[in-house]
N, C-alpha and C positions, 0 to 999 in steps of 0.2 A: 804130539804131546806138547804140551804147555811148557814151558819153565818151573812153573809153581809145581807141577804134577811131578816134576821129576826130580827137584831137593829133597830130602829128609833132614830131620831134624828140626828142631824150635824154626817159629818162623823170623821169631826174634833175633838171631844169628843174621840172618838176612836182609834185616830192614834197611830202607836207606838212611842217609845222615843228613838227611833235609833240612830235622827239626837242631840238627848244630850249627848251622848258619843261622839258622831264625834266632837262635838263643846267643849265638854269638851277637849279633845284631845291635839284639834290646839289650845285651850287656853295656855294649858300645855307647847306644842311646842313652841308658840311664849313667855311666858315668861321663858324659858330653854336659846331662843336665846335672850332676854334684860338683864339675867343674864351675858351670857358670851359677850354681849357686854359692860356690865357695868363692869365687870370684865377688858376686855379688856385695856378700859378709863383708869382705876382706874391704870393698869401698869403702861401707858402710863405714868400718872401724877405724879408717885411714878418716872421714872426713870428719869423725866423732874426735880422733886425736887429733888434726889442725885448729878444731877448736877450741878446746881442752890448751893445745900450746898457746892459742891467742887470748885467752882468758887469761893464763899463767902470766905471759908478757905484761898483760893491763895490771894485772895484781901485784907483780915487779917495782914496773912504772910506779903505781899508787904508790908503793912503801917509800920508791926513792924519792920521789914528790914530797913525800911529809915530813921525811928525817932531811930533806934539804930545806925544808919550810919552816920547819922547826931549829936547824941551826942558824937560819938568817935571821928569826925572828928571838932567837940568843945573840947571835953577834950585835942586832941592834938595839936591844933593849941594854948591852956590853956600855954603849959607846952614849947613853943618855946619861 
């Protein structure tokens, strides 16, 4: 006699657990690939802020450029 011949019950009680590795697997797989898309993002956003700060910096720069232009071109209109 078989094995199969000589269980009773559902066969479903018996199956193997093949498809829980497989499933563990593509779990693993697809969060390996939301890792390296969050990875991805997260550059993105890192190299969107350095420039964002280096815009800030120029725009800084510009103001102190004018109110320093602007008081030398007071001091010397001061001294005519």
């Amino acid at each position: 006699m078989s094995a199969q011949a000589e269980r009773s019950g559902s066969r479903f009680l018996y199956a193997p657990f093949e498809a829980a590795h497989a499933r563990i697997d593509a779990n693993e797989r697809v969060a390996q690939e939301r890792w390296a898309a969050l990875d991805y993002r997260l550059g993105r956003i890192e190299a969107g802020l350095e420039q964002l700060d280096r815009r800030l910096w120029l725009a800084v720069y510009g103001v102190v450029g004018v109110v320093l232009a602007e008081g030398a071109a007071q001091i010397l209109a001061a001294m005519q």
